[in-house]
LOVO-180061 format. One record per residue: x, y, z of N, C-alpha, C in turn; residue in one letter. Coordinates in steps of 0.02 Angstrom, whole numbers, plus 32768, in hexadecimal, padded with zeros to 4 digits. Example, Ala and Ser with C-alpha at 12.3 -4.5 7.8 and 13.67 -1.06 7.14 Angstrom:
2
82947EE4818682677F1F818682947F5B8186A 82827F90816282AC7FCB816582858002818AS 
end
This chain:
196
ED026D62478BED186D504748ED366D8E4726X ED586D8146F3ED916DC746E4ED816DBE4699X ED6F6DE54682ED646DF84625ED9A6DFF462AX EDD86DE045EAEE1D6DE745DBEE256E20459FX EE546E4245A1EE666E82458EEE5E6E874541X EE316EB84528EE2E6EB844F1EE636EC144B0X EE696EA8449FEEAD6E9E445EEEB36EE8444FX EEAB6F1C444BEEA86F5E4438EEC46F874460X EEA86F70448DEEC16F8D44DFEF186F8244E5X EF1A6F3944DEEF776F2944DAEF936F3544A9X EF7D6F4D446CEF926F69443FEFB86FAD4456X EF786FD64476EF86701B446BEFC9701744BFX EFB66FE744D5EFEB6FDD4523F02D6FD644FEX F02F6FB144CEF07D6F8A44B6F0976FDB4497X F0786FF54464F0A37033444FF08E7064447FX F08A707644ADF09570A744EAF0E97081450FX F0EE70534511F11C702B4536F15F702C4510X F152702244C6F1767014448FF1AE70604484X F178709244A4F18D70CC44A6F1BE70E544DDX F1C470B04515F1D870C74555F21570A34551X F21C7067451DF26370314510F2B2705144FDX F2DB70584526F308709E450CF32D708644CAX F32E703B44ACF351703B4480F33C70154457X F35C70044420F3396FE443EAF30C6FF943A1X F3016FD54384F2D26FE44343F2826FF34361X F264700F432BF21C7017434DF1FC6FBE4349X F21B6F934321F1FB6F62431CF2046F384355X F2346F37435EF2766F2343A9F2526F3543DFX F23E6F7543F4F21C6F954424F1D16F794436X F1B26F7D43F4F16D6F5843EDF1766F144414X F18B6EDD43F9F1A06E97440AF1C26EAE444BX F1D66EBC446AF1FC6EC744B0F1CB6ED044DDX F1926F0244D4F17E6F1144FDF1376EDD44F4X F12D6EBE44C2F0F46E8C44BCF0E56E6244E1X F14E6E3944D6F1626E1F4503F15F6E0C4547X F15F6E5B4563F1606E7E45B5F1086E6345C2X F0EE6E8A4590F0B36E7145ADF0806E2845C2X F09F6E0E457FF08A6DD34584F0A76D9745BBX F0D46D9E45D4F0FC6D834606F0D26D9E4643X F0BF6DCB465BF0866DDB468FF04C6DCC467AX F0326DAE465AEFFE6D8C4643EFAD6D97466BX EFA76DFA4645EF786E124663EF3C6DE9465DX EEF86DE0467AEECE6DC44682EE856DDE4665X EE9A6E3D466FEE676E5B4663EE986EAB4660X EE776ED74645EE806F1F4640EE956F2B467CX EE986F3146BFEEAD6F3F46F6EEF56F1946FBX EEF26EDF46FEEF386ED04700EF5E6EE046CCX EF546F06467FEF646F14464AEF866F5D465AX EF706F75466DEF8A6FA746A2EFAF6FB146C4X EFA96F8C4704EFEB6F624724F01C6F59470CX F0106F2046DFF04F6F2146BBF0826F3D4690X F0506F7E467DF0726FB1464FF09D6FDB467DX F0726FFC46BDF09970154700F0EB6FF646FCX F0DD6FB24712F1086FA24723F1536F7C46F2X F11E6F8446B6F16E6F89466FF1906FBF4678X F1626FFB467DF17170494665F1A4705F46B3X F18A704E46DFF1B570494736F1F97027470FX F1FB6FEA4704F23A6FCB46F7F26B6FEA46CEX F2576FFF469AF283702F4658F29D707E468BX F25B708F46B4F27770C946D3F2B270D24710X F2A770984720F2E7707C4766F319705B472FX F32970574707F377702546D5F36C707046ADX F35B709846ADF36D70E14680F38D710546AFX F373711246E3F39E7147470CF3C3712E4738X F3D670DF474BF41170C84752F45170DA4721X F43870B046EDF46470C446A9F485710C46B3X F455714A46A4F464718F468FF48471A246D7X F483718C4704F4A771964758F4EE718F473FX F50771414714F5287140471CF560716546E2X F53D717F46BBF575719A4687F5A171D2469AX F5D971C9467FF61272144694F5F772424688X F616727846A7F5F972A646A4F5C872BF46C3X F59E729E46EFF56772B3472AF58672C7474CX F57972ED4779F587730347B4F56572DF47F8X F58772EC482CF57672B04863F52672BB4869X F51773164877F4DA732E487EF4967300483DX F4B873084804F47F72F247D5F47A728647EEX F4C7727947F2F4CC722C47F3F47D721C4824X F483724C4863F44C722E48AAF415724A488BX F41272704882F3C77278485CF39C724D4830X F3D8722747F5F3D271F647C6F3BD71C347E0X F3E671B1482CF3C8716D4843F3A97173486CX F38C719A4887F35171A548BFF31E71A9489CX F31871CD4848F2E771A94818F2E3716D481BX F30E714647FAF300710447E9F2EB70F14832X F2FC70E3485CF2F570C5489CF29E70D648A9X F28170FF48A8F24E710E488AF21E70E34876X F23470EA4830F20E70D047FBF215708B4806X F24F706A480FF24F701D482EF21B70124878X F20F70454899F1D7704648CBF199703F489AX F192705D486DF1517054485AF143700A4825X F17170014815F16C6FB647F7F1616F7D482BX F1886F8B486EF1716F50488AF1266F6948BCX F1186F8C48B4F0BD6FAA48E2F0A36F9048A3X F0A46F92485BF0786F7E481AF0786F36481CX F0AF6F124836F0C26EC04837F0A46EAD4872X F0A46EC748B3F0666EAC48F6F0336EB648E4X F0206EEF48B1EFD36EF648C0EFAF6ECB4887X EFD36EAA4843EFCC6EA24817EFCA6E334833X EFFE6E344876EFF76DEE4894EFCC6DDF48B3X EFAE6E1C48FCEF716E1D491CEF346E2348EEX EF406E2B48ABEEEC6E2A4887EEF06DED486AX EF1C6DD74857EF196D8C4844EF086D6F4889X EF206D6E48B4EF216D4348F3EED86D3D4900X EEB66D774903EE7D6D94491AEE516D6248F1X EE516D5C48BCEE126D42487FEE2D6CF24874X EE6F6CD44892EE706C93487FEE586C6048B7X EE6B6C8848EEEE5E6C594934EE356C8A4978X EDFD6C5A4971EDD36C964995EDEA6C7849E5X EDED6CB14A14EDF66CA24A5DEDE56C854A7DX EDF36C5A4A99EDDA6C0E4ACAEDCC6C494B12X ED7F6C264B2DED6C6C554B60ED716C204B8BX ED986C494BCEEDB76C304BFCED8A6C2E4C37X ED676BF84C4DED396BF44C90ED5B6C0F4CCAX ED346C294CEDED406C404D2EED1F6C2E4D67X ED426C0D4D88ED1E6BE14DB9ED4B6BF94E0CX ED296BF84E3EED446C054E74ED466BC04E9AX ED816BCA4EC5EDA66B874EFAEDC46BA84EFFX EDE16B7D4F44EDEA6B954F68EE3E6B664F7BX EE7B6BA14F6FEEB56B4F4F71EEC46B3A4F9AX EECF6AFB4F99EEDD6ADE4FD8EF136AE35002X EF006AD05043EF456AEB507FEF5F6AB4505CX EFB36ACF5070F0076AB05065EFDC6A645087X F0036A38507BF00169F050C1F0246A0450F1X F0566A2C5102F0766A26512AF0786A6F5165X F03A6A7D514FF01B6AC4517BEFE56AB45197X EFF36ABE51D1EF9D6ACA51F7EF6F6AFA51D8X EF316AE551D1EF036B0451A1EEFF6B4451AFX EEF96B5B521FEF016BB0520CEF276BCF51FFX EF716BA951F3EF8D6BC651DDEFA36BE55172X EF7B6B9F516EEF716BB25127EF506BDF5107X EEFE6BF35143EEE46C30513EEF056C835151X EF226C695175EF516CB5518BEF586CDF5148X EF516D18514EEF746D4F5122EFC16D595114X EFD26D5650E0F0176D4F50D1F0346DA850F6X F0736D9F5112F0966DD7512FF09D6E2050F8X F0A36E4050FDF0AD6E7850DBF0F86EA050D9X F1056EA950B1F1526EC950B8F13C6F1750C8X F1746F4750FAF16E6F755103F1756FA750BDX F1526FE25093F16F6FF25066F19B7034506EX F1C0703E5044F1E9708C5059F1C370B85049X F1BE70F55072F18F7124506AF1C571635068X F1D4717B5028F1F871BD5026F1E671EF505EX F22672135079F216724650B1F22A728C508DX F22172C55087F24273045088F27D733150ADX F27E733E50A7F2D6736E50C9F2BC73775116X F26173745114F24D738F516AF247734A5190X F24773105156F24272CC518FF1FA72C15175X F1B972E05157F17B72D15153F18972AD50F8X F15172685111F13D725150D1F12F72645094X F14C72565050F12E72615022F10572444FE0X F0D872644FE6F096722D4FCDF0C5720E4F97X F0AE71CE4F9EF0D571AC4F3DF0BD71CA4EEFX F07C71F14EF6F079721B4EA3F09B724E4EAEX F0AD72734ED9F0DE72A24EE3F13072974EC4X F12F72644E95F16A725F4E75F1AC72944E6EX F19372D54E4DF1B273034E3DF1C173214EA8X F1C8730F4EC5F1DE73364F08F20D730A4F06X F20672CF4F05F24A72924F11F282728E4EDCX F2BC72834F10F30B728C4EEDF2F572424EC0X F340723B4E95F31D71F44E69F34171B04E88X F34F71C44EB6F363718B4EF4F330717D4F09X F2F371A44F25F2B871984F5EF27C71734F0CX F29071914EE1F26571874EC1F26371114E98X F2AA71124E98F2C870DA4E6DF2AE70A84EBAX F2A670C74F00F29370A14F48F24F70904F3CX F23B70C24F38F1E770D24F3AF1CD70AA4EF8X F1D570A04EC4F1BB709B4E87F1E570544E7EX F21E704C4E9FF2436FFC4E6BF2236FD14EABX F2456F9B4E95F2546F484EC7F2466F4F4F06X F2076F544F28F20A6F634F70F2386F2B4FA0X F2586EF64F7DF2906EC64F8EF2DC6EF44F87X F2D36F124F66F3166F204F5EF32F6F644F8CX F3546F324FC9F3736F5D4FF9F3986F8C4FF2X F3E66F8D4FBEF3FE6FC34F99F3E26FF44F92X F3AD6FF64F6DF38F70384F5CF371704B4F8EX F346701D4FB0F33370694FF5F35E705C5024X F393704D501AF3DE7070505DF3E370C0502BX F3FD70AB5001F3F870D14FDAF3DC71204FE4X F3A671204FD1F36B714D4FD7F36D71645028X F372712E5059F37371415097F3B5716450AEX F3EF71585087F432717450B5F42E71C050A5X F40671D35056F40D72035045F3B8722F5051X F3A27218507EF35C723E50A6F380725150D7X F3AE722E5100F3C1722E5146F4067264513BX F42972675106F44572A250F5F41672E750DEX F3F172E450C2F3C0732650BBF3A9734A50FFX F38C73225130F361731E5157F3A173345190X F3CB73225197F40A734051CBF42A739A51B2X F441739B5173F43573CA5157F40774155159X F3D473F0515FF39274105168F394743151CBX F39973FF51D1F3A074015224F3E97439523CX F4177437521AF460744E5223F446749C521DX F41B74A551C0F41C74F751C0F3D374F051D3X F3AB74F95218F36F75015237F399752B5266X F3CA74F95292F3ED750F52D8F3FF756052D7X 
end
C-alpha cells in the first residue's frame, strides 16, 4: 500500500520545477510545472520524485538542444550541447522504466510458474532410438596463432578481430571463419617463410 504524497511535499516539488521552466511568468511556470506533475500522477513521495527527475531531465534535453542550436556556437560547443541533452534525455527515460517497473511491481503480483518434469515425446515418424540419440554437434572454430597452436577463447586480446568476430559471432556463419581462417593460414605461412 503507498501513503500518497503529502500536499507540501508537491508544493515545495512544483516551485523547484517552476524554477527549472525556461520561460514564462512565475505564475505560468507554477501552473506548467503543476501540470507536469499531475499528469504523472505520483502515488506517493517516491514517485513524486520520479517525476520531478524526470520534468527537470525533460527541460534539460529541449534546453541544450535549443542553445546547440543558436548562431554563433561553434561546432565544438554545438556536440557538447547535445551530448548533454542526449544525456539528460537518458536519464528521463531510466526515471520513466523505473517509475513503470514500480508501478508494475505493486499492481500485478507474479504468477508462479510450476515446474514439472516430462519427458517430450519422440517425433511419430522416428524410431524411438533414434529420438533418444544426442543431437550432432557442430565443429567450433578455435583461433590459432602465427605458430599454428590454439588460442584459448578468454585470450581475446591475442586474436586479430577476424579470429575474434569467428570465435565469439554465429558459429553458423561460414564467412566469418573462412574469414578468420584465410587470414591464420596467411600469418602462419609468413611465420613459416621468416623461420627458414
Amino acid at each position: 500500500m503507498t501513503t500518497p504524497p503529502d500536499p507540501a511535499f508537491l508544493d515545495n516539488l512544483t516551485e523547484m520545477l517552476a524554477g527549472a521552466c525556461p520561460v514564462g511568468s512565475a505564475d505560468d511556470r507554477r501552473n506548467a510545472a503543476r501540470a507536469t506533475i499531475e499528469a504523472l500522477k505520483p502515488r506517493d513521495i517516491i514517485e513524486g520524485m520520479l517525476a520531478a527527475r524526470m520534468i527537470a531531465a525533460h527541460h534539460a534535453t529541449m534546453d541544450g538542444y535549443k542553445r546547440a542550436m543558436q548562431p554563433g556556437v561553434s561546432d565544438a560547443e554545438a556536440i557538447r550541447l547535445r551530448s548533454n541533452a542526449i544525456a539528460a534525455a537518458r536519464s528521463f527515460d531510466a526515471a520513466l522504466r523505473t517509475l513503470e517497473k514500480r508501478r508494475a511491481g505493486e499492481t500485478a503480483a507474479k504468477p508462479h510458474r510450476q515446474v514439472t518434469k516430462s519427458t517430450p515425446p519422440a517425433p511419430l515418424d522416428m524410431p524411438e532410438s533414434e529420438a533418444d540419440a544426442p543431437l550432432p554437434s557442430k565443429p567450433r572454430y578455435v583461433p590459432r596463432n602465427k605458430n599454428g597452436e590454439p588460442i584459448e577463447l578468454w585470450r581475446w586480446e591475442d586474436m586479430t578481430m577476424a579470429q575474434r568476430r569467428a570465435a565469439y559471432g554465429d558459429p553458423d556463419n561460414a564467412e566469418l571463419r573462412n574469414v578468420a581462417l584465410a587470414e591464420e593460414a596467411a600469418m602462419i605461412e609468413a611465420e613459416q617463410r621468416g623461420g627458414d
